[in-house]
C-alpha positions in Angstrom: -8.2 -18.4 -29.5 -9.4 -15.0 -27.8 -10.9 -15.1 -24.2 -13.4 -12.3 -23.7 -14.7 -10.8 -20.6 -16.6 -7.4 -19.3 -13.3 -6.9 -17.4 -9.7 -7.6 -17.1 -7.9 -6.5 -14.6 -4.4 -6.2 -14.7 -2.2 -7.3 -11.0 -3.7 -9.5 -8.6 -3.0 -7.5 -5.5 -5.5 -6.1 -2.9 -5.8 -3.2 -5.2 -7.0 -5.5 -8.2 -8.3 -8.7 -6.1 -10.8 -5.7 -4.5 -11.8 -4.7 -7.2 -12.4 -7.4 -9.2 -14.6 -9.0 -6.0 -16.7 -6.3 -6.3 -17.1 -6.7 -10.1 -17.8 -10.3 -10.2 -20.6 -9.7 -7.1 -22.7 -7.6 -9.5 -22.4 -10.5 -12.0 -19.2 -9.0 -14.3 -17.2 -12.1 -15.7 -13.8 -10.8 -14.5 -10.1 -12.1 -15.5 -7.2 -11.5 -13.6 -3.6 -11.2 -15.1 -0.6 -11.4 -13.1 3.3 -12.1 -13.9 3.2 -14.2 -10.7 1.9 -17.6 -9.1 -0.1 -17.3 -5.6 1.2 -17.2 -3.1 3.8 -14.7 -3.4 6.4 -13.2 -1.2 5.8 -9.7 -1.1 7.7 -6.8 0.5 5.7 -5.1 2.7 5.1 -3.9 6.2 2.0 -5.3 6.6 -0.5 -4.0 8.6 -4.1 -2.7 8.1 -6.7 -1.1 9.8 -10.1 -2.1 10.5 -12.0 0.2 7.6 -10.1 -2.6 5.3 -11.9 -5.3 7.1 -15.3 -3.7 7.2 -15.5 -2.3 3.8 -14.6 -5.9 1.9 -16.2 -7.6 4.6 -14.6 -9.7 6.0 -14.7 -11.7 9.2 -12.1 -10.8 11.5 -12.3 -14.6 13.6 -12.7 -16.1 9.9 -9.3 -14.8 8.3 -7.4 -15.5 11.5 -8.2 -19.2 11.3 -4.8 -20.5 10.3 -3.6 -17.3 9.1 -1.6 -14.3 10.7 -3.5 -11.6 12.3 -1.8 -9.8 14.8 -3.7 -7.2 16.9 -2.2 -4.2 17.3 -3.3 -2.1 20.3 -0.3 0.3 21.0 2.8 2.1 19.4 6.3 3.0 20.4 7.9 5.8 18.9 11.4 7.8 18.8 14.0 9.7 17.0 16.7 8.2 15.3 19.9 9.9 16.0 23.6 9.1 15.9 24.1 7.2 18.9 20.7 5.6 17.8 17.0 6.0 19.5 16.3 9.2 21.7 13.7 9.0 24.2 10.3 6.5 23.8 6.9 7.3 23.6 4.4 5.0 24.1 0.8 5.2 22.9 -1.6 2.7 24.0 -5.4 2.1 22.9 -8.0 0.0 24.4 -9.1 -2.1 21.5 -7.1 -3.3 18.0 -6.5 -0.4 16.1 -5.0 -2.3 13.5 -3.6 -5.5 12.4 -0.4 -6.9 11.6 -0.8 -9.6 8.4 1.5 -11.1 6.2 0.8 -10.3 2.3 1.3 -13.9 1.1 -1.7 -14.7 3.2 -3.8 -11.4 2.4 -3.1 -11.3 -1.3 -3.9 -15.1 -1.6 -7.0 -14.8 0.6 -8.4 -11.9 -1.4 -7.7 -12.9 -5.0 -9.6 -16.4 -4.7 -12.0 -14.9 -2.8 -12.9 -12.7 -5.4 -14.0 -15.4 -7.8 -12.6 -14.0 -11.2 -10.7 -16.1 -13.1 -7.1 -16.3 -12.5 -4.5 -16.1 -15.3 -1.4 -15.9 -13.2 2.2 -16.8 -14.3 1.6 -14.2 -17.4 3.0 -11.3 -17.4 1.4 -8.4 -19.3 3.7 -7.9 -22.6 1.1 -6.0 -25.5 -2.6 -3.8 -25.5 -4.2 -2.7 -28.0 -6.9 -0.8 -28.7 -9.3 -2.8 -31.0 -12.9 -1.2 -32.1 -13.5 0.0 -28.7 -12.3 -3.2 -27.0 -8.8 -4.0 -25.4 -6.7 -7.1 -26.4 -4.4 -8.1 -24.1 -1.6 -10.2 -25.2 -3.1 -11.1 -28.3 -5.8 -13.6 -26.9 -7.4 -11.5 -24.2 -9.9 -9.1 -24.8 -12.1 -6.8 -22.7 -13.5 -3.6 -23.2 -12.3 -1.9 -20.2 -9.0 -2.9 -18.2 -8.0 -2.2 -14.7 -4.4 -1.5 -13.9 -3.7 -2.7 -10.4 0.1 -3.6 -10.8 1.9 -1.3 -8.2 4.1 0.7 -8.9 5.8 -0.7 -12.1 2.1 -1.6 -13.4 2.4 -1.9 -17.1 -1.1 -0.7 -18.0 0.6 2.7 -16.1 3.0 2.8 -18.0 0.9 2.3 -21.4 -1.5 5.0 -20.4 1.1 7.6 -18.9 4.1 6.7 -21.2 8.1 6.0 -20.4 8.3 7.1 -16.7 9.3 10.7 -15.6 11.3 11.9 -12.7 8.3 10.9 -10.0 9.1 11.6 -6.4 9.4 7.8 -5.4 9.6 6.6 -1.6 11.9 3.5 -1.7 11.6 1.1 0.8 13.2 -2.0 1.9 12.1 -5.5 4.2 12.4 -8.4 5.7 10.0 -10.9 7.4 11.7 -13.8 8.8 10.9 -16.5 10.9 12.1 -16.2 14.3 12.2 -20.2 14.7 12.0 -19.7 18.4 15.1 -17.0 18.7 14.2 -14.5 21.8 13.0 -11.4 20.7 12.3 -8.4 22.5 9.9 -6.7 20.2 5.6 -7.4 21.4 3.7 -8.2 19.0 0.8 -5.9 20.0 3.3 -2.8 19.9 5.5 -1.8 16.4 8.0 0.3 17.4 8.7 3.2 14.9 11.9 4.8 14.7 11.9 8.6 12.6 14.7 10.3 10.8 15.9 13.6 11.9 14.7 14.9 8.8 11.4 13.2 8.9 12.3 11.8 5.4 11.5 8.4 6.7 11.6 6.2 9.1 12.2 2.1 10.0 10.0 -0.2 11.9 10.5 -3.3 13.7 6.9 -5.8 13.9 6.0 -9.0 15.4 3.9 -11.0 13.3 3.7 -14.4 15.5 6.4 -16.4 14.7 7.7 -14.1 12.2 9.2 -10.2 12.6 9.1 -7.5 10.1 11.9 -5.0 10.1 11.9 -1.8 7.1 13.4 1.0 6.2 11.7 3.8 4.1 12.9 7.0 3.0 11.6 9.7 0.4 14.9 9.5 -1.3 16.7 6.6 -2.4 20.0 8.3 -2.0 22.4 5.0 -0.1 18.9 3.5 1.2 20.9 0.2 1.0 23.6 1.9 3.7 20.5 3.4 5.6 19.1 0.1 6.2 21.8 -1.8 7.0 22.7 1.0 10.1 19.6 0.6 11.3 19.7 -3.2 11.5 22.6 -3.4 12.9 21.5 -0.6 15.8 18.7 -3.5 16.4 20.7 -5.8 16.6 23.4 -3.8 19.2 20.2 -2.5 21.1 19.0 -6.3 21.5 16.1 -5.6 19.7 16.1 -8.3 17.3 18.3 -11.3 17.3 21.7 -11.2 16.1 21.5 -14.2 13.7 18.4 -12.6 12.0 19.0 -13.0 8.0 18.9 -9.9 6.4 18.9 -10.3 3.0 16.7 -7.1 1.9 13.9 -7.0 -0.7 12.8 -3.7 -1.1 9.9 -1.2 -3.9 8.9 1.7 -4.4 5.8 3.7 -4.6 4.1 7.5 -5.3 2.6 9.3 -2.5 -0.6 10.6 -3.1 -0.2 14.4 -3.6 3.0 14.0 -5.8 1.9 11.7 -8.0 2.1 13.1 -11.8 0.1 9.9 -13.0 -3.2 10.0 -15.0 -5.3 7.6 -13.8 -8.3 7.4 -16.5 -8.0 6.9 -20.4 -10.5 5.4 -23.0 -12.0 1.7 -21.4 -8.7 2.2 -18.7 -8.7 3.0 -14.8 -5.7 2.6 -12.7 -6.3 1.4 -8.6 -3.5 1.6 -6.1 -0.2 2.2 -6.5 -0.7 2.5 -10.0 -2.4 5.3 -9.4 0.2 7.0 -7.0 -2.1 6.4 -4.2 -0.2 5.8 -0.8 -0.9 7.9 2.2 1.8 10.6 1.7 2.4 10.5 6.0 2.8 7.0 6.7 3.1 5.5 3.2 0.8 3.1 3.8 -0.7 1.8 0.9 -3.1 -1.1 1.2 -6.1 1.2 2.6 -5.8 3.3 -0.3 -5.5 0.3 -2.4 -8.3 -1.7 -1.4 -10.7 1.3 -1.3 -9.8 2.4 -5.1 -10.5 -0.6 -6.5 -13.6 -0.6 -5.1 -14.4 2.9 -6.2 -13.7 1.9 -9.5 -15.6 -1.1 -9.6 -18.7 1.4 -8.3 -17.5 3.8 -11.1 -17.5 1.3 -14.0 -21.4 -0.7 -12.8 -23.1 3.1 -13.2 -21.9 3.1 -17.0 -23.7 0.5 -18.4 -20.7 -0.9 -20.5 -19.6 2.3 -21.9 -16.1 3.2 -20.3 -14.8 6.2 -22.5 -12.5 8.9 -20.8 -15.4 11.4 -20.5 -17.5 9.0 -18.8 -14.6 7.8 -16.9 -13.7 11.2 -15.6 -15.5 11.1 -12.2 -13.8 8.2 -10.8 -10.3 10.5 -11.0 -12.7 13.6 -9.3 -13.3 10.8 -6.7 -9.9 9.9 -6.1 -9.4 13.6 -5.6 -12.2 14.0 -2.9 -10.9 10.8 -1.1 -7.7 11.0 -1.2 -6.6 14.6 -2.4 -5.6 16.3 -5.0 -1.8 15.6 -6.8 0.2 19.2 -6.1 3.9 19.9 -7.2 4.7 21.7 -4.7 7.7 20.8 -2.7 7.1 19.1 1.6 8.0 21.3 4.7 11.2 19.1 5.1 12.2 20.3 1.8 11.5 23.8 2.7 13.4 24.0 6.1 16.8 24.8 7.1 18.1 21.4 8.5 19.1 22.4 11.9 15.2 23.9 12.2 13.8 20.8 11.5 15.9 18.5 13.5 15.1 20.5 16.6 11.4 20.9 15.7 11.5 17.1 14.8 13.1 16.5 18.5 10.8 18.3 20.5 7.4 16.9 18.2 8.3 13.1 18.7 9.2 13.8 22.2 5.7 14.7 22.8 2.9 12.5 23.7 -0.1 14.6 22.6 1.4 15.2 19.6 2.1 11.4 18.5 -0.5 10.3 19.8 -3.5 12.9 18.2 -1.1 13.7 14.6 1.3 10.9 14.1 -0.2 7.6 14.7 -3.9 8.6 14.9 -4.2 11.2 11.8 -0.9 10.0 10.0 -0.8 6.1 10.6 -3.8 5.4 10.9 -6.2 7.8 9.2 -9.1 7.8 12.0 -10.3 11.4 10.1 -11.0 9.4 7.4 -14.5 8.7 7.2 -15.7 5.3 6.2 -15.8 4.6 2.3 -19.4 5.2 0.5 -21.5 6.2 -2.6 -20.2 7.7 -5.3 -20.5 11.8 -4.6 -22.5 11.6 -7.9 -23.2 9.5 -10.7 -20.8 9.5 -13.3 
């Protein structure tokens, strides 16, 4: 028997649970498809500003009752090197800046609080395009479908074809529970730790009772190797216990700027890291996420039930005004002599006016990055 709805969107991750909240507020009868059952272990750092708060509205006091939500109101910074960490720098704020959660909370919080129906356990396995409607899997059908499954989303995939050689960031975690175990790391203050080459970098958050340790790099060349050195400095530094389980999940993702990924088609819009959207400084990808599915819920409510490519085409102008536009051409760290960078790296992170005004303000935490509105224009 088919199930119809005005949407379906496809992952039920802040990306997708955004935008379907939006969509069912107007009054769409929304669906949500996901491979997995809530709650979900997801690997993640797991932090996000307060323009994530304000723009879905949600009540800082409220979501902290019984759930993690960790102020954050300083940094620590330094250089990886072979001995380990150079100098620290410290930047502290007077007020949260951000907030450390765990994404089986968020994700959980924001998909039944979006109030579309769930149809999780199902992954997506067929579309087709059916007299200007979509059927998914043979028994659901919508005419437009939003594709909010990261970075492996299938919808992607059906709209952009077999993947290409994308410049992917890999990334691995863990968030165990400390169960009591000293632990030198405050939970107000990630520390950050940067590769010479400013291909990456690992971090090392208190979450409550529970600590988040990653390592990201924008090649995946011995990431495994990479990760496991820089646990095991941790651990010799006495940063983290030495029992600490380290069993590492890990993803990937497209910057925004180097993503080659389309992210309209006929009665098809992709949000978040479908659509290549992470912060190309930090990574950071739930702001982006969060805010495209909104701006494509806005898109598709000004079309009246007509979602062709043309008509579609100003929600990928938008995502070029908000977030910029995809470029192919190749990062200053690609472009430098190693030994240059290194030494400019050194003396940069060493600096406190420079991490504090360009690394964590502009690149961490985007505070040029005016709050999300309108539309620039209807579509």
């Amino acid at each position: 028997m088919t199930e119809r709805a005005d949407a379906l969107v496809v992952g039920g991750g802040p990306a997708g649970s955004s935008c379907a909240w939006r969509l069912r507020r107007a009054g769409l009868d929304v669906v949500v498809l996901d491979k997995a059952r809530f709650p979900r272990d997801k690997a993640c750092a797991g932090w996000i500003t307060p323009p994530v708060l304000d723009v879905l509205k949600i009540d800082a006091a409220e979501y902290g009752d019984g759930r993690t939500l960790q102020p954050i109101t300083g940094f620590r910074t330094s250089r990886l090197g072979p001995d380990g960490a150079g100098p620290e720098v410290e930047t502290r704020f007077p007020e949260p800046v951000s907030y450390g959660i765990r994404r089986c909370e968020f994700d959980r919080y924001l998909l039944e609080r979006s109030g579309a129906r769930l149809d999780v356990g199902e992954a997506l396995t067929r579309l087709e395009r059916r007299g200007g409607q979509w059927l998914a899997n043979d028994r659901l059908q919508a005419p437009v479908v939003i594709g909010a499954g990261g970075h492996f989303c299938p919808v992607a995939r059906f709209l952009n074809g077999p993947p290409r050689a994308e410049p992917v960031v890999a990334a691995q975690e863990i968030e165990p529970r400390l169960n009591g175990a000293a632990c030198a790391i405050g939970g107000d203050t990630p520390e950050l730790f940067f590769c010479p080459d400013l291909r990456g970098y690992g971090w090392c958050f208190r979450k409550g009772d529970h600590l988040n340790v990653g390592f990201g790099r924008q090649d995946s060349h011995r990431l495994p190797a990479h990760a496991r050195q820089f646990v095991d400095w941790l651990r010799a530094a006495g940063r983290i216990p030495r029992d600490i389980a380290t069993r590492w999940p890990g993803h990937a993702y497209l910057l925004r700027g180097s993503s080659p990924r389309t992210p309209v088609g006929d009665g098809i819009l992709l949000v978040g890291d479908a659509a290549g959207l992470a912060y190309p400084q930090s990574g950071e990808g739930i702001r982006p996420a969060v805010e495209s599915g909104l701006m494509a819920a806005e898109t598709l409510l000004a079309l009246d039930g007509r979602y062709d490519r043309e008509r579609l085409e100003p929600y990928a102008a938008w995502l070029a005004t908000r977030f910029g536009r995809a470029v192919r051409s190749r990062p200053l760290h690609d472009r430098l002599p190693a030994a240059v960078l290194g030494a400019a790296a050194g003396w940069l992170l060493a600096s406190p006016w420079f991490t504090r005004n360009f690394l964590i303000e502009r690149a961490f935490l985007q505070t040029q990055q005016p709050p999300l509105d309108a539309p620039p224009s209807a579509p």
